[in-house]
VEXMARVO-346886 format. One record per atom (N, C-alpha, C): residue number from 1; residue in one letter; y, x, z negated. Coordinates in pm, 1 decimal. Example, Ala and Ser with C-alpha at 12.3 -4.5 7.8 and 13.67 -1.06 7.14 Angstrom:
REC   seq   type         yy         xx         zz
REC     1      A     -569.0     1319.0     -780.0
REC     1      A     -450.0     1230.0     -780.0
REC     1      A     -330.0     1320.0     -780.0
REC     2      S     -225.0     1285.0     -708.0
REC     2      S     -106.0     1367.0     -714.0
REC     2      S        3.0     1290.0     -787.0
//
This chain:
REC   seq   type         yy         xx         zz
REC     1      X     -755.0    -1152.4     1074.3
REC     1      X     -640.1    -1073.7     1113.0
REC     1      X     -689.0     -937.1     1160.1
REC     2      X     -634.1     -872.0     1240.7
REC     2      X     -672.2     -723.6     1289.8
REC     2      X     -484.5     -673.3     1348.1
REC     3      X     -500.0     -548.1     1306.5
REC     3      X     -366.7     -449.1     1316.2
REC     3      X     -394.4     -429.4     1468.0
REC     4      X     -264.0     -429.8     1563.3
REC     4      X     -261.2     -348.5     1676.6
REC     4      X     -183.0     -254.1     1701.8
REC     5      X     -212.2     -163.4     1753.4
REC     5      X     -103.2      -50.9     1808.5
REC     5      X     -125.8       44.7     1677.7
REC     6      X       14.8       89.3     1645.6
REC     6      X      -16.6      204.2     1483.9
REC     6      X       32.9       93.2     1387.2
REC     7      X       26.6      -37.8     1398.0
REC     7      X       39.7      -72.5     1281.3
REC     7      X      -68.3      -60.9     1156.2
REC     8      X      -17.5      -75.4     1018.8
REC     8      X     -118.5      -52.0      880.5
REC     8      X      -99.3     -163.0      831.3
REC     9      X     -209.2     -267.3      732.7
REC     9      X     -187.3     -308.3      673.5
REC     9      X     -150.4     -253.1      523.1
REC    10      X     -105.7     -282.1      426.6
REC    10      X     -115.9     -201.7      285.7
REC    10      X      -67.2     -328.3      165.6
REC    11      X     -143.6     -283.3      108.5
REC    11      X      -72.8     -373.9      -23.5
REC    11      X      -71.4     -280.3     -152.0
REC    12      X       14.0     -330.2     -223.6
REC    12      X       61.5     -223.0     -337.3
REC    12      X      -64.2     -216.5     -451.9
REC    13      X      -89.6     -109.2     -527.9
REC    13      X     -169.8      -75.5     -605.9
REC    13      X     -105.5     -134.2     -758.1
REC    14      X     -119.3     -183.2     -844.5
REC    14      X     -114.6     -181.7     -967.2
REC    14      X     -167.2      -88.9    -1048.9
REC    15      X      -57.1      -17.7    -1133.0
REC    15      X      -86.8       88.3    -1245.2
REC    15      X     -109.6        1.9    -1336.1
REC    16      X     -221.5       74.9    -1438.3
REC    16      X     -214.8        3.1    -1535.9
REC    16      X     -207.8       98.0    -1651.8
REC    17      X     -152.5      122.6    -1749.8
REC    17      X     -114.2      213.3    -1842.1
REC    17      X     -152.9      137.8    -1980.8
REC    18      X     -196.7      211.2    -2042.9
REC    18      X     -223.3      139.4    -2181.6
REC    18      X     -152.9      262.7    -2308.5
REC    19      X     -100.9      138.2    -2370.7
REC    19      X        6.5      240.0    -2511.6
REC    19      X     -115.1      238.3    -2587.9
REC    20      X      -39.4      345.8    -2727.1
REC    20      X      -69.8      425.3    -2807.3
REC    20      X     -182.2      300.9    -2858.9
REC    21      X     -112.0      157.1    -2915.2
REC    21      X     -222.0       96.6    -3007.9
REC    21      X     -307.5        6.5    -2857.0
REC    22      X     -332.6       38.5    -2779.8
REC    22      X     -431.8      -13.7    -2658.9
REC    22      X     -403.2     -167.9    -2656.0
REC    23      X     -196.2     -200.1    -2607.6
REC    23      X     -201.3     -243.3    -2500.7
REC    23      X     -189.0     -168.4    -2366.1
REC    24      X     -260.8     -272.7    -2290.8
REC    24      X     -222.2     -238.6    -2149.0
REC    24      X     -127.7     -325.0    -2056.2
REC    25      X       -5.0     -220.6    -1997.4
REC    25      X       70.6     -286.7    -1965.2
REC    25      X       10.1     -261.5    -1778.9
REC    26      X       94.1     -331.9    -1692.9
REC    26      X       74.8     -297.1    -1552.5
REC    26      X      176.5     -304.1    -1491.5
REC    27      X      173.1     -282.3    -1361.5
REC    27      X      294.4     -300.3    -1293.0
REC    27      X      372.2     -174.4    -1288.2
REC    28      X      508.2     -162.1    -1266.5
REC    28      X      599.4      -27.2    -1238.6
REC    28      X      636.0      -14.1    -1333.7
REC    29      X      602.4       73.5    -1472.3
REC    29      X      626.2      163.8    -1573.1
REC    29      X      755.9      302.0    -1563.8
REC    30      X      691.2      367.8    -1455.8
REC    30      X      749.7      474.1    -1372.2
REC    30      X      849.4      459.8    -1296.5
REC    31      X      937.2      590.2    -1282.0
REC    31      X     1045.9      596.4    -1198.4
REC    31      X      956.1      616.7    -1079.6
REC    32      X     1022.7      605.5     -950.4
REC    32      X      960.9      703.2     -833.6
REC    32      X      870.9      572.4     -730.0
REC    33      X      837.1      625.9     -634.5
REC    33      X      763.9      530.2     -495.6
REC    33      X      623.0      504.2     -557.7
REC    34      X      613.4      346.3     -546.8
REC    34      X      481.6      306.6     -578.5
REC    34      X      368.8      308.3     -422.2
REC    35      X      266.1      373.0     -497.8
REC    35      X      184.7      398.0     -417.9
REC    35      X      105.6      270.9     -342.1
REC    36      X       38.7      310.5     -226.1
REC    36      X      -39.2      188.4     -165.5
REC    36      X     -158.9      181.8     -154.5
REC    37      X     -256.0      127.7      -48.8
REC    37      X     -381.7       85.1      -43.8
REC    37      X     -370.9       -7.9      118.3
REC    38      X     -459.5      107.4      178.2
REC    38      X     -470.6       77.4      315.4
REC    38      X     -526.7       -7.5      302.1
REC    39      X     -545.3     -143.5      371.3
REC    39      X     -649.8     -303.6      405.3
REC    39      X     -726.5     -269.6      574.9
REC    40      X     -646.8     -292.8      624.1
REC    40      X     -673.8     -254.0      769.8
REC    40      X     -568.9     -160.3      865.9
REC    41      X     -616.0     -109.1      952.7
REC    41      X     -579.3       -6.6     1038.0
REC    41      X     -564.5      -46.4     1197.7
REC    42      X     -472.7      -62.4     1269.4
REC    42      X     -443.6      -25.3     1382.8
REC    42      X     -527.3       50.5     1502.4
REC    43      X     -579.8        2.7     1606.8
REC    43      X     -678.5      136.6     1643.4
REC    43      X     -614.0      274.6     1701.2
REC    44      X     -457.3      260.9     1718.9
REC    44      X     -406.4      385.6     1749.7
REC    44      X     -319.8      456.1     1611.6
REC    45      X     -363.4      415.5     1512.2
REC    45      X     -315.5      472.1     1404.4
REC    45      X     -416.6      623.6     1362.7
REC    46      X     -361.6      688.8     1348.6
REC    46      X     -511.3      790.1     1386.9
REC    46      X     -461.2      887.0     1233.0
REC    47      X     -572.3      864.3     1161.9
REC    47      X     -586.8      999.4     1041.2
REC    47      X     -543.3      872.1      932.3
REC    48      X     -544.7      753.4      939.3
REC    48      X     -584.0      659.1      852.2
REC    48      X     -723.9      575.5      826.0
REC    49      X     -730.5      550.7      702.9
REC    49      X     -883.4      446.1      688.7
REC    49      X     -854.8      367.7      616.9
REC    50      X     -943.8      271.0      600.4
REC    50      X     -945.4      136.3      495.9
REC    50      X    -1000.3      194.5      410.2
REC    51      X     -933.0      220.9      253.5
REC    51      X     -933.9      222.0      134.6
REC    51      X     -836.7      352.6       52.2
REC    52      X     -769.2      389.2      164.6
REC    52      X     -697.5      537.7      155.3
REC    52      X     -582.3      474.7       50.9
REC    53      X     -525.1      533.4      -18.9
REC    53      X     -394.3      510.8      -89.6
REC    53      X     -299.9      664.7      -62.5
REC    54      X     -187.3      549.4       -6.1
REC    54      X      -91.3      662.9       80.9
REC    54      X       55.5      613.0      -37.3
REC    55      X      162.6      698.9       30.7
REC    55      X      307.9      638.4       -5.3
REC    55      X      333.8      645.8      142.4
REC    56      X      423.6      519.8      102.1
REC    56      X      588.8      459.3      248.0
REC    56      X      665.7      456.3      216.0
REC    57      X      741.5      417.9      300.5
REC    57      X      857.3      353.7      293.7
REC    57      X      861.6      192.2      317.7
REC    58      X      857.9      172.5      121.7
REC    58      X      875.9       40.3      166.1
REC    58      X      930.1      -70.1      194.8
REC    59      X     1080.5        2.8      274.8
REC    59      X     1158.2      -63.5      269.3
REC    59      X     1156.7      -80.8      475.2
REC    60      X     1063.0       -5.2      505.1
REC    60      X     1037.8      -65.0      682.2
REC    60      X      925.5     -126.9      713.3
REC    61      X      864.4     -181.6      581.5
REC    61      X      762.3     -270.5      577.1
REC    61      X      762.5     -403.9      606.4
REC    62      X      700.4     -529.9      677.8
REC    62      X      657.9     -644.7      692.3
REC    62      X      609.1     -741.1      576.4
REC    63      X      647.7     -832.1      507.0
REC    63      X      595.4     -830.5      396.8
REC    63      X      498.9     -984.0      495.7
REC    64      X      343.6    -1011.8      438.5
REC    64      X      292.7    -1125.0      507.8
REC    64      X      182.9    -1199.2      335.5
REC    65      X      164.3    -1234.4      384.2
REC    65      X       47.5    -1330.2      268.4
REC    65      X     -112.1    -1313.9      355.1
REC    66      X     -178.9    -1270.2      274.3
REC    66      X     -392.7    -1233.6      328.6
REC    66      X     -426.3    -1303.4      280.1
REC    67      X     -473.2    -1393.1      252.7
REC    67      X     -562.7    -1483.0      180.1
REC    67      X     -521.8    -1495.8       41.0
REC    68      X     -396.2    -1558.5       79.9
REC    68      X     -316.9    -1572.9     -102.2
REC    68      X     -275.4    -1444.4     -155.3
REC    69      X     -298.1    -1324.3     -100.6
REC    69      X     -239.1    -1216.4     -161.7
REC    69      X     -115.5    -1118.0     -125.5
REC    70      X        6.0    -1120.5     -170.5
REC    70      X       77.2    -1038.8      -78.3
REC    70      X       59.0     -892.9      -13.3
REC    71      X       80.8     -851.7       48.3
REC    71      X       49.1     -751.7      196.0
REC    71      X      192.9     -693.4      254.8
REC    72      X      159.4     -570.3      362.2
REC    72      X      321.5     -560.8      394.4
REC    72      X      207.6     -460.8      562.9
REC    73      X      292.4     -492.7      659.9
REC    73      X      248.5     -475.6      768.9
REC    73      X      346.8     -312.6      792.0
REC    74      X      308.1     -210.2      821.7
REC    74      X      375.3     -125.2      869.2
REC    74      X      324.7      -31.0      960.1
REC    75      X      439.8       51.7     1019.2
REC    75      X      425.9      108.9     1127.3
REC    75      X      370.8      254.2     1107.4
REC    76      X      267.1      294.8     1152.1
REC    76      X      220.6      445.2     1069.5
REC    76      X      287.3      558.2     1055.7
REC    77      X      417.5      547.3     1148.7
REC    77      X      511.1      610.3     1106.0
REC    77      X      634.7      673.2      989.4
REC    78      X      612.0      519.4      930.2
REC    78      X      655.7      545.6      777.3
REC    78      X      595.1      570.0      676.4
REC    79      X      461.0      553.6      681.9
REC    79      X      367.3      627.5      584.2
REC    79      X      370.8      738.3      592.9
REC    80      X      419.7      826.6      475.5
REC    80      X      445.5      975.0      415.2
REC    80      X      354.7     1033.6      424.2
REC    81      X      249.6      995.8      325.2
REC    81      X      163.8     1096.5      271.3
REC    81      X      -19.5     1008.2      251.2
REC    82      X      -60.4     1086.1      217.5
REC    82      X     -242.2     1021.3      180.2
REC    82      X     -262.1     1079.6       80.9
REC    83      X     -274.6      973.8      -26.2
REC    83      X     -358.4     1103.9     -184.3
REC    83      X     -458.9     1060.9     -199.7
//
């Protein structure tokens, strides 16, 4: 697979939080936008890379399947931010 135009690939990050007696739970704990994880990049997507973790909007996202794993195709336009 390869991104064209400003599209991003991204797939969601898993938190993993561990309580007081050390379980660890994962998944969305938190209120608020779960963060991502760039896969591949677009070649006119410009000031992105593969391995960046950004926030979107992920509700103008593509959702697709990578090799058994879910993924969400978006436009670099709805990606907010890079932390």
């Amino acid at each position: 697979m390869q991104m064209i135009g400003k599209n991003v690939l991204v797939t969601e990050t898993v938190k993993e939080t561990e309580t007081a007696s050390g379980i660890i739970l994962t998944g969305d704990t938190t209120k608020g936008s779960k963060p991502g994880l760039v896969l591949m990049v677009g070649p006119e997507a410009t000031h992105l890379e593969k391995g960046q973790r950004v926030f979107l909007d992920w509700s103008k996202t593509m959702p697709v399947d990578v090799d058994g794993k879910g993924a969400v195709i978006v436009d670099m336009e709805h990606i907010k931010a890079v932390l």
